[in-house]
N, C-alpha and C positions, 0 to 999 in steps of 0.2 A: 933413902938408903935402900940399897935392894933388900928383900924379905929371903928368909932361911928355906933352905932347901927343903921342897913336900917332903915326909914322910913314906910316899909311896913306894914300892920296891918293885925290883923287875919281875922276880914273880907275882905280883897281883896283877900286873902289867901281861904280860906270857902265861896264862892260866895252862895247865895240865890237863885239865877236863874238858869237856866236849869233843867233837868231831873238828879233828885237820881236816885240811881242805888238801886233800892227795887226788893227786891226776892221774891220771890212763895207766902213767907205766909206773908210777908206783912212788912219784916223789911230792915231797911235802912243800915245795916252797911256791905252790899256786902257778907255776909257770909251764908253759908248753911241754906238749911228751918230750922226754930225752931232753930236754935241758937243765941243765946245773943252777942256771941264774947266782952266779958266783960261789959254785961250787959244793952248795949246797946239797946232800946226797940224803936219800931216804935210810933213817937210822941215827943219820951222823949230825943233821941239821941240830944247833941250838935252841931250847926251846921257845927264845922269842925270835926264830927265824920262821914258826910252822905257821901260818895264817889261824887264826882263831875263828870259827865255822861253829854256827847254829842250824842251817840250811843245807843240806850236801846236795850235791847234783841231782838228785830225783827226786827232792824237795820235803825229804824225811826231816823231822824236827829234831834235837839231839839235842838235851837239857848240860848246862852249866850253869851251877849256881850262882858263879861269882857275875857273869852277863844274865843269867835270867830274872835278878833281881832290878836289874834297868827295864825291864819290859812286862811288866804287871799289867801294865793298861792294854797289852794286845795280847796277854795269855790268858787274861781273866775267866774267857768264855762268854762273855757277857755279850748283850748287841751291840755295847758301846767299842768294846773289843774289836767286836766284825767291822764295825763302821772302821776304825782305827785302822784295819788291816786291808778291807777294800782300799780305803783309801791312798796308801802306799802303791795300792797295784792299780789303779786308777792312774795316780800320778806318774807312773812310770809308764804305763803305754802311752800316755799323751805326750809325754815328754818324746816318746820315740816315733810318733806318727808328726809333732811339731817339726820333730828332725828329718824324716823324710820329704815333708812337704817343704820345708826351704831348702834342703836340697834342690829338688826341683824346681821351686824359682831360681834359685841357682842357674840350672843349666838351661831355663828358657831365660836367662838373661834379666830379669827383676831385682837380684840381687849379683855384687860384685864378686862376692867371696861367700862360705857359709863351714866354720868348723863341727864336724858331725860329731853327735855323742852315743850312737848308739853301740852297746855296748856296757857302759860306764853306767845307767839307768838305777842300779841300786845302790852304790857308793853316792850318788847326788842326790835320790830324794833319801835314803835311810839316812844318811848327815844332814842336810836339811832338816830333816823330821824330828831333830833331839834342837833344834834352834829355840829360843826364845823371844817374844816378840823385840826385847831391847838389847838383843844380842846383835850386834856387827859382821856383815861378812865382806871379806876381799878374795877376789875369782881372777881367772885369767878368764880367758877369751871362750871358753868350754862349757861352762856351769849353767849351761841352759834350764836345765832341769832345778838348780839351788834355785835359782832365780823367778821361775815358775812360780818354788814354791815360797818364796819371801813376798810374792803378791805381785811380781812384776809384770804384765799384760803381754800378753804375747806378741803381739805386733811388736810392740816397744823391742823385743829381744831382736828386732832384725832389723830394727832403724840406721844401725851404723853399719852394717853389711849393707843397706842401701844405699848409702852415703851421704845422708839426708842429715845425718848428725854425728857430732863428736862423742856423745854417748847413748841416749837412751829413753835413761829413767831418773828420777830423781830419787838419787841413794838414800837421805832423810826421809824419803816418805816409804821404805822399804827396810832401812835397816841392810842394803848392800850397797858398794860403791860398785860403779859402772864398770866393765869388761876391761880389764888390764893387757894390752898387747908382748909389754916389754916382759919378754922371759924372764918370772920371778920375782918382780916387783916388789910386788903385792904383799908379797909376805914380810918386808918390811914396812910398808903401811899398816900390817895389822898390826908388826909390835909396837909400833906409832900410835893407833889407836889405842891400843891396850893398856899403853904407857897412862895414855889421858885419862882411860876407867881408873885404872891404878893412883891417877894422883887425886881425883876427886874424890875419892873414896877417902884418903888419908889426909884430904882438906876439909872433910865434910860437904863440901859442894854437891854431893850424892850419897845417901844413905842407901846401905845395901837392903836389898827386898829380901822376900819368903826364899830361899834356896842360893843366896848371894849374891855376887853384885854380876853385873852384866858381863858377858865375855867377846872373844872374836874367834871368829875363823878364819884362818886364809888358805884358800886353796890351790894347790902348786901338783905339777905333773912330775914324772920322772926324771923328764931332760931341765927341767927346773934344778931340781937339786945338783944338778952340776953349774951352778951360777954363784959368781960370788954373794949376789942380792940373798941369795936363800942361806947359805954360809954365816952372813952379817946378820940373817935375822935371831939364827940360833942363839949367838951368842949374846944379844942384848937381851931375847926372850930369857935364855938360862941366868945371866946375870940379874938380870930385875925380877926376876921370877912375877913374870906379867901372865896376865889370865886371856892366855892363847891356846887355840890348841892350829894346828899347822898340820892339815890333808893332804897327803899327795896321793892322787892316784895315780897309782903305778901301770900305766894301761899298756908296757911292754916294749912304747916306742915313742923314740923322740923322734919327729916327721922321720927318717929312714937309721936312726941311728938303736940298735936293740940296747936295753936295757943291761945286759950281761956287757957289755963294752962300755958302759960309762962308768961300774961299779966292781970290783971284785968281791965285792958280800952284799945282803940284804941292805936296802934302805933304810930300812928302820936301824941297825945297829949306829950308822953314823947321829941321829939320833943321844944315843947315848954317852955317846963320844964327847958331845957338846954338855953334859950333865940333862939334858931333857929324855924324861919316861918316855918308851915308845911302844908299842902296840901292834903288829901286823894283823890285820884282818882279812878275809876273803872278802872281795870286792864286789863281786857278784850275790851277795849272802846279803838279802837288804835288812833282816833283823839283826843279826848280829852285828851288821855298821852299824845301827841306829844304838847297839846296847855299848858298842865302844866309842860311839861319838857320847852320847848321855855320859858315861861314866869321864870323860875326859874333858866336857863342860863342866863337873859337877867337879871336878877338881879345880878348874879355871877357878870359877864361880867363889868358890870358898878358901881361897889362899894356898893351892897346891901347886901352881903356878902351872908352867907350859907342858902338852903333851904332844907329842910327834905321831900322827897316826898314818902309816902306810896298808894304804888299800889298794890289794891286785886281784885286776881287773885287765883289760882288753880290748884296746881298740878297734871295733869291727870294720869299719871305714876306713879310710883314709883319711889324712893329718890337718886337710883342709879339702874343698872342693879343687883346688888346683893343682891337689897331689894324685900321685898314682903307684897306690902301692903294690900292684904286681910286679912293679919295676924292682923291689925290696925283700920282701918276703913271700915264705908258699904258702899256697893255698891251703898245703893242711895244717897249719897253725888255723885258720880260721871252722876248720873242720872239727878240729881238740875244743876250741873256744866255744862254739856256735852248743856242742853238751853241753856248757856251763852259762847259758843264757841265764840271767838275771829273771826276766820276767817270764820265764817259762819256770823256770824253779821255784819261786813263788808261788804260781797260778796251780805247781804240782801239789805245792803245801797245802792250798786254801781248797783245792778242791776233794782235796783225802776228809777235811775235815770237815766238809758240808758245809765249808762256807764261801764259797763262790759257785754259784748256780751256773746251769745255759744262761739262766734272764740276765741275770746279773756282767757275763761277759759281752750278750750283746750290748746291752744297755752301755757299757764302757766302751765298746769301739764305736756307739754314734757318737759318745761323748767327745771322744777321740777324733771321727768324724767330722766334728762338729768346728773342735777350734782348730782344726786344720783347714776349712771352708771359711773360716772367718776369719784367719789369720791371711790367708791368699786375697780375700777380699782387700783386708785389710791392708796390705802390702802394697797390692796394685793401685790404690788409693792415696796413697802418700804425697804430697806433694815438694816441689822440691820447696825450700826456706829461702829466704831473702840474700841473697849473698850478702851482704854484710854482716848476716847472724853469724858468720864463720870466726865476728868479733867479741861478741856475746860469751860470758860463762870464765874467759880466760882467770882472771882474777876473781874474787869474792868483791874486792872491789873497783871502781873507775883504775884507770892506770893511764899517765900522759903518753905512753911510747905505744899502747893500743891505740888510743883514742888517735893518733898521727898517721897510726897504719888503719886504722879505718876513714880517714881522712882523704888519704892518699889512695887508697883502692876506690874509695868513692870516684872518685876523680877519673880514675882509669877506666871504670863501669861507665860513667858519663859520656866518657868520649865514643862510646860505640852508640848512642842513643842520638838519633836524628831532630834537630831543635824541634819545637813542639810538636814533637810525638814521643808517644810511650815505648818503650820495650818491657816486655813482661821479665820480670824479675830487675832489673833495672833504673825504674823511676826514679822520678826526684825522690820521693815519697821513701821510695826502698833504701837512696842510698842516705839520706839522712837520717831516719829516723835511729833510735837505737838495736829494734829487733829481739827488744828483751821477751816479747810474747814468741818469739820463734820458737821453735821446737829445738829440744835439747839433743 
């Protein structure tokens, strides 16, 4: 039976204190100068329509009690602190020189396709960074940086933009399932998975640890929330009150379609709609994500059930390498945005406070450097897979109507293969065996 509705209330959700996140000309709902974003006006906005901000633009700190109590281990002062907080900014320039460099395979033709995240750099590692190691994540195609930081190799992250594989990585041995295409999915897999933590728990099959039992994340974009898949997931997450929490970054654009046209109010209020607590945070502000993802695990975790977290944020790129968004929007939208750089505001923070040196920033862009050089390597290096592995992985187990279509493709590969001689990728070799060592 589903479990009683948290305790939590919108206002501990919508805190009063700290610094909004207000733009240029003077409005509070985190979006471009002179826009509404459903209507929304400086003064008038609800208080869980204002993005909740620890970081402001020129990367001044601004204390909230009810967020600053998530983040003790990076205000401490301590080295372990610094380490902590380098580390975030670490991760996010790698995460954006990763994205530049497979662009670039991209358009020398290495790779087929490459969705770019830059931009979005502190909404994915600050949510990342509150994960658990036996916490669950489901992503769409975007989460480069989540994925980074769940252990995933970098190369592995551009295996399927090569086409060399239907995913990747192996989700089990990360704690995330492989890149989601289908607009929205995902997020019904997470309450799927969530469903499973939720019944082990109440089978005993799983005793909950120190800080409670394990949660998921799924993460969805803004043109997501106009899908039914992300609609269906709300209401089974509210109804079972399962231990989800459900990120969208709001990055302003579904490939050409603006966010103010899919929506007449904040994201986060439909949220509420469905009975699930929601949260709007500055996207760009990587401690304050990391204090509203913590605090929104730590409800999963311990029987609070689902929380809705909308993070706005900006897509600096285009929607894919095959898009072009001058065709869509102006330039100075990227002008407004490009102020509110994520890792520039950071780096404004850490260096007011003596904790990011000169040595310190070179040493992060060889790092930077470095898996960008070894991720190209890498890349170039791939080889393609046996065609028959294309059979490989469909089921967990055998299946008669695979095993028939790899039978019958066998047979079709064969007939281009000259009697004793080989063709590479082709062999007798290739097309019987099973392919289970191929790459996933």
């Amino acid at each position: 039976m589903p479990s009683t509705m948290g305790s939590t209330s919108r206002d501990d959700l919508s805190r009063a204190g700290g610094a909004r996140a207000e733009t240029a000309s003077g409005t509070t709902d985190g979006t471009t100068a002179g826009s509404t974003n459903g209507g929304t006006t400086a003064g008038t906005a609800p208080p869980g329509d204002v993005p909740v901000r620890l970081l402001d633009e020129k990367g001044v700190r601004h204390p909230d009690p009810g967020l600053d109590r998530w983040l003790t281990d990076v205000d401490a002062g301590t080295d372990d602190a610094r380490g902590a907080l380098l580390a975030l900014y670490e991760d996010m320039v790698v995460a954006r020189r990763i994205d530049a460099e497979a662009t670039a395979l991209q358009r020398q033709g290495e790779l087929a396709l490459w969705p770019p995240l830059q931009g979005q750099e502190a909404a994915q590692v600050g949510s990342a960074a509150a994960l658990r190691d036996d916490d669950f994540v489901f992503s769409s195609y975007r989460e480069h940086a989540v994925a980074r930081r769940r252990g995933v190799a970098s190369v592995d992250l551009l295996r399927v933009w090569r086409g060399v594989t239907a995913s990747g990585w192996d989700p089990y041995a990360v704690g995330m399932a492989t890149p989601q295409v289908i607009i929205g999915a995902q997020a019904l897999h997470g309450v799927g998975y969530a469903l499973g933590i939720q019944a082990d728990v109440e089978r005993g099959v799983v005793a909950p640890g120190e800080g409670g039992t394990a949660a998921v994340v799924a993460y969805v974009g803004d043109g997501a929330m106009s899908q039914g898949d992300v609609n269906e997931a709300f209401v089974f997450a509210a109804t079972w009150q399962v231990p989800l929490v459900l990120f969208c970054q709001n990055n302003q654009w579904a490939i050409s379609e603006p966010v103010a046209l899919q929506s007449a109010v904040p994201l986060v209020r439909r949220a509420w709609g469905f009975g699930v607590p929601g949260v709007r945070v500055d996207g760009n502000d990587v401690l304050a994500v990391l204090a509203v993802t913590r605090e929104a695990l730590h409800r999963a975790r311990t029987g609070g059930g689902p929380t809705f977290v909308e993070a706005v944020t900006y897509r600096m790129g285009p929607h894919t390498t095959a898009d072009d968004p001058t065709r869509y929007r102006d330039a100075s939208e990227l002008d407004v945005w490009a102020e509110r750089d994520p890792i520039a505001r950071l780096a404004a923070y850490l260096r007011a406070g003596g904790l990011l040196t000169g040595d310190d920033e070179v040493r992060v862009r060889a790092a930077a450097d470095a898996v960008a050089a070894e991720l190209r390597a890498g890349v170039v290096a791939i080889e393609d897979p046996p065609p028959l592995s294309v059979f490989d992985h469909v089921y967990a187990e055998p299946h008669p109507t695979v095993a028939a279509e790899r039978a019958e493709h066998a047979a079709y590969l064969a007939g281009f293969a000259d009697t004793g001689t080989t063709t590479t990728g082709t062999t007798t070799t290739d097309t019987t065996t099973s392919g289970e060592g191929a790459d996933r």
